[in-house]
C-alpha positions in Angstrom: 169.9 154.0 233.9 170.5 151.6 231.0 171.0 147.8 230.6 174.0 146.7 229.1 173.1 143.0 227.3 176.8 141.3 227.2 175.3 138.3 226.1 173.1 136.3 224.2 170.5 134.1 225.7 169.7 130.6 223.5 166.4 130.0 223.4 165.9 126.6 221.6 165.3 124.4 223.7 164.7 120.9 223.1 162.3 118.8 225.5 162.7 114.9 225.4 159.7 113.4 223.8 157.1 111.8 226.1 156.4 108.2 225.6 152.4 107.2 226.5 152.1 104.9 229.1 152.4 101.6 228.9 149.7 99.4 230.4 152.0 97.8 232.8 152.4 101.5 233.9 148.8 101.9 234.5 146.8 102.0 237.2 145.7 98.2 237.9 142.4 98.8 238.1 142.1 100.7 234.7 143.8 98.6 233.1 141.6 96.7 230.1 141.4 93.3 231.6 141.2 93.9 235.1 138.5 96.8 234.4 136.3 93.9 232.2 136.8 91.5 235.6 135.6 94.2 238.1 132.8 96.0 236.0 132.0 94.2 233.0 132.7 94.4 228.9 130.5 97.5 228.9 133.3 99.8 230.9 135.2 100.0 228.1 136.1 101.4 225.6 136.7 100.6 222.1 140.3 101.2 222.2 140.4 99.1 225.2 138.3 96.4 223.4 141.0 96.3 220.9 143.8 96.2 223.0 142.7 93.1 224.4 143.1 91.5 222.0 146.1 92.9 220.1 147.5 91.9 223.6 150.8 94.4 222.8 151.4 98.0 221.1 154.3 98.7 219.4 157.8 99.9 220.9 156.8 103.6 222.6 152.7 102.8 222.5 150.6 100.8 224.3 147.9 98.7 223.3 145.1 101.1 224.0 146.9 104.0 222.3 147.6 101.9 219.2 143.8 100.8 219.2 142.9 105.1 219.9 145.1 105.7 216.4 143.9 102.8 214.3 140.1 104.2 215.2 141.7 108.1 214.7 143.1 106.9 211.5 139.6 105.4 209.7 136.9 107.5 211.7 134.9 105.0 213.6 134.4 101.0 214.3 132.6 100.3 210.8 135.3 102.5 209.4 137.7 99.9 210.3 135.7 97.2 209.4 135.6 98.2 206.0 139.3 98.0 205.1 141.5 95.5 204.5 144.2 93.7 205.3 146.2 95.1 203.5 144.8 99.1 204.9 145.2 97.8 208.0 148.8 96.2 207.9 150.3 99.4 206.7 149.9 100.9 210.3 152.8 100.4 212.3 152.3 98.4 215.0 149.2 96.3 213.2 150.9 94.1 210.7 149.5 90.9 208.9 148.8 89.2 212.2 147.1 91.8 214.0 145.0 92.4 210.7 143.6 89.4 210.5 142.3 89.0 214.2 140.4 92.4 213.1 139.1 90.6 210.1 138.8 87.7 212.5 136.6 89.5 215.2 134.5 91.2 212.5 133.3 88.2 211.2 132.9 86.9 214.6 130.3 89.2 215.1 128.6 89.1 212.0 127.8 85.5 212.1 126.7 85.5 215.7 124.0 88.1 214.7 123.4 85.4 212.5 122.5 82.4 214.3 119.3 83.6 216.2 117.9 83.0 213.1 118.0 79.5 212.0 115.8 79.2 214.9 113.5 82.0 214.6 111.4 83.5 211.6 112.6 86.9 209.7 109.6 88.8 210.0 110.6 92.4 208.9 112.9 94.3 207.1 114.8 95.3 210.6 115.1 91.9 210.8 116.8 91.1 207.4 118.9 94.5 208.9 120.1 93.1 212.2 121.0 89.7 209.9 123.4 91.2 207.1 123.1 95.1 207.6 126.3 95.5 209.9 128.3 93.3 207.8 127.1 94.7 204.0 126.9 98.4 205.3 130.4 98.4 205.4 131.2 97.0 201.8 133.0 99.2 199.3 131.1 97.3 196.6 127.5 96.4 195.6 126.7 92.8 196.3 123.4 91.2 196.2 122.6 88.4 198.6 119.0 86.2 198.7 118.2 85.3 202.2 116.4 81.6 201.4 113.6 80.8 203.7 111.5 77.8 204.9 107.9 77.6 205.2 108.3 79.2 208.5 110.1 81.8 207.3 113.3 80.5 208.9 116.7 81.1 207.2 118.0 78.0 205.5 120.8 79.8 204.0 122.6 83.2 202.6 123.3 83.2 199.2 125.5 85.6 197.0 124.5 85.7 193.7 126.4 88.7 192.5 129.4 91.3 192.7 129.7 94.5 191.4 131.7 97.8 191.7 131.3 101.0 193.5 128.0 101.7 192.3 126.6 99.1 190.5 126.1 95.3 190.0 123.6 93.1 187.8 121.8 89.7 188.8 119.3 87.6 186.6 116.0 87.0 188.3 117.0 83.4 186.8 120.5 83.3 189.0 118.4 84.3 192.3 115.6 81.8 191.7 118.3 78.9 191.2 119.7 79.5 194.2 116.1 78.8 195.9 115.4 76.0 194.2 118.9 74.6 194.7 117.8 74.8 198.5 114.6 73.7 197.9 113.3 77.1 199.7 109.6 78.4 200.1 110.4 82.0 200.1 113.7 84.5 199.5 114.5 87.8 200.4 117.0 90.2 197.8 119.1 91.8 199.7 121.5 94.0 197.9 123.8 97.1 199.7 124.6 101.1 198.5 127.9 101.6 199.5 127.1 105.3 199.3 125.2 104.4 202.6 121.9 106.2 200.9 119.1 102.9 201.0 116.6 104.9 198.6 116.2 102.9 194.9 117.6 103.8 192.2 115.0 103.0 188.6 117.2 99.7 188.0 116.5 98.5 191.6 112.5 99.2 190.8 113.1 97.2 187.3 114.6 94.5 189.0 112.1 93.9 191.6 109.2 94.1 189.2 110.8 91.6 186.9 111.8 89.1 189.8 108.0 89.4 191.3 106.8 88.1 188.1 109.4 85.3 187.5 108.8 84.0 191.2 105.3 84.1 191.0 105.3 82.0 187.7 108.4 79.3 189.8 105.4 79.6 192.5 108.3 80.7 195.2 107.5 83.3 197.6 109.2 86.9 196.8 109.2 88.1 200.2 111.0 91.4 200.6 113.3 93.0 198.6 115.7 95.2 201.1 118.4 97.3 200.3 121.1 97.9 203.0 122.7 101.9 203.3 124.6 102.7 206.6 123.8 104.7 209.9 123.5 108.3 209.9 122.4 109.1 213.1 118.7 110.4 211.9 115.6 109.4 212.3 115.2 107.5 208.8 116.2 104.0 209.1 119.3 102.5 207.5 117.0 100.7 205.1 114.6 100.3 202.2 112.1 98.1 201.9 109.7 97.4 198.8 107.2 95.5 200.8 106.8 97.8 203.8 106.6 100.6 201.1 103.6 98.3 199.3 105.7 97.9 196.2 105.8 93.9 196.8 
């Protein structure tokens, strides 16, 4: 017995494209807000975080997929962080105004981490970390910063003393001492970052401390720690260098 095929069968399909959900289409309960009310800030996640307050998504996209691709599209929380405006306006759905309440909340957090210590002492190089090492880990650029202290080793101010590029930047042990005297401060803390998120010293970070150890001890200001900030890797070695735990101070 044969088969006689009179005709041709198209195959090519074409299936209508399926729009995610939009969070009026979600379940109440999972929604971001009402999930925050009922179990706390903790239940979420960050893509929910961020679609709180983007507050909308674009045409197509909700909120919480739109926060899902800007986190797809630089890795991680820090790696969105770490661009700008501009990097982040060029997504659709983001735009200028969405950008900056990134920036916005970014900076939100780093100077909250901040505050606990105008009102208590810095009394390790963790601390120093929990104080600037979110917000420098994520620079592209090296910057050096002097945490200026009083005689209770409270933080009168942050100072930035210099600027540099990728891999490299140069400060005077005169421009980090002016800024403590300027502030009439007992003690300072260098601070500088690798933005190649490796904290060990290079030979001109050894230079530099020696130098500044001698110039402070002749201004009769404290040199307290000299720390340099890398970024998380999820090992066991902290995210950190410090000359004085590592006796070099």
């Amino acid at each position: 017995m044969s088969f006689v095929k009179n005709n041709s069968v198209n195959l090519n399909y074409s299936f209508p494209s399926v729009a995610s959900p939009l969070i009026r289409e979600i379940p109440e309960e999972e929604r971001p807000r009402e999930k925050l009310l009922l179990r706390g800030a903790g239940a979420l996640s960050n893509a929910e975080i961020m679609a709180l307050f983007f507050g909308t998504g674009r045409p197509g996209m909700s909120a919480i997929d739109l926060g899902r691709e800007l986190l797809n599209r630089f890795g991680s929380l820090k790696g969105i962080s770490r661009a700008s405006i501009e990097q982040l306006s060029e997504m659709n759905g983001i735009g200028p105004a969405k950008a900056a309440q990134l920036a916005a909340v970014f900076e939100f957090g780093h100077r909250l981490a901040g505050e606990r210590f105008s009102s208590e002492a810095i009394d390790s190089a963790e601390s120093v970390y929990e104080l600037l090492g979110p917000e420098m880990g994520r620079l592209t650029q090296e910057v050096i910063r002097v945490v200026l202290l009083n005689t209770k080793n409270r933080m009168i101010q942050v100072v930035e003393v210099s600027k540099g590029t990728v891999d490299q930047t140069i400060a005077h042990p005169r421009d980090i001492l002016k800024a403590a005297l300027q502030f009439s401060a007992s003690g300072f803390i260098l601070v500088h970052n690798h933005p190649s998120g490796d904290p060990t010293p290079s030979s001109a970070d050894y230079a530099v401390t020696k130098n500044l150890r001698e110039a402070a001890r002749i201004m009769k200001i404290e040199f307290v720690d000299h720390v340099i900030i890398g970024s998380e890797s999820g090992e066991e070695s902290d995210p950190f260098f410090s000359f004085r735990e590592a006796g070099l101070i």
